[in-house]
C-alpha positions, 0 to 999 in steps of 0.5 A: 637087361643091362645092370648099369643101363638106365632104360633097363633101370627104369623098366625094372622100377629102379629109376622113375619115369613118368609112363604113359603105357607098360606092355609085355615087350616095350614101354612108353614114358615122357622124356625127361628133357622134351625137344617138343610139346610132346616128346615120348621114349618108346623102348623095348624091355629087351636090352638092345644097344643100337640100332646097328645091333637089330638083327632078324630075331629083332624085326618084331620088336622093332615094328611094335615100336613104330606101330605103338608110335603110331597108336600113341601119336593117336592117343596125345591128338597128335596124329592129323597135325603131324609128328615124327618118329626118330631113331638115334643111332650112335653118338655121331647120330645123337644116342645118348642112351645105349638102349634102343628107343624110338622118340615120339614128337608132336604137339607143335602149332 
């Protein structure tokens, strides 16, 4: 983890966030600027900046997110109407945390 990274910041305690789910390898909180009825950061407690920085010792990591996407869509109710997974990658793509985290957004009607 990163001194001066706020996801690393939050999955130490230092910062709050409201959490939905804390497990061994990532966790789930409520974004604190919702684009959506719901809208949730699933993150790894592994510091890793960008997308563009995964690597082959990253594959699990990377489908645990998207499988906890996926459980957690199911969770909020939002599964059968729709959501979307979304990974930004690099300023010019919308990252504005340099830790990798994969955006849950539902709920709309």
């Amino acid at each position: 983890m990163q001194k001066d990274c706020l996801f690393c910041q939050i999955i130490r305690g230092e910062k709050p966030a409201d959490f939905l789910f804390k497990g061994e390898s990532l966790v789930v909180f409520k974004d604190i600027y919702p684009e959506a009825p719901v809208h949730l950061l699933i993150v790894p407690r592994i510091h890793i900046r960008s997308i563009n920085e995964v690597t082959d010792k990253d594959k699990e990591i990377i489908s645990q997110m998207i499988l906890k996407g996926q459980e957690t869509a199911k969770d909020q109710g939002i599964a059968a109407s729709g959501y979307k997974l979304l990974f930004n990658v690099e300023r010019g793509g919308g990252q504005a945390i340099f830790h990798v985290h994969l955006h849950l957004l539902g709920g709309w009607r």
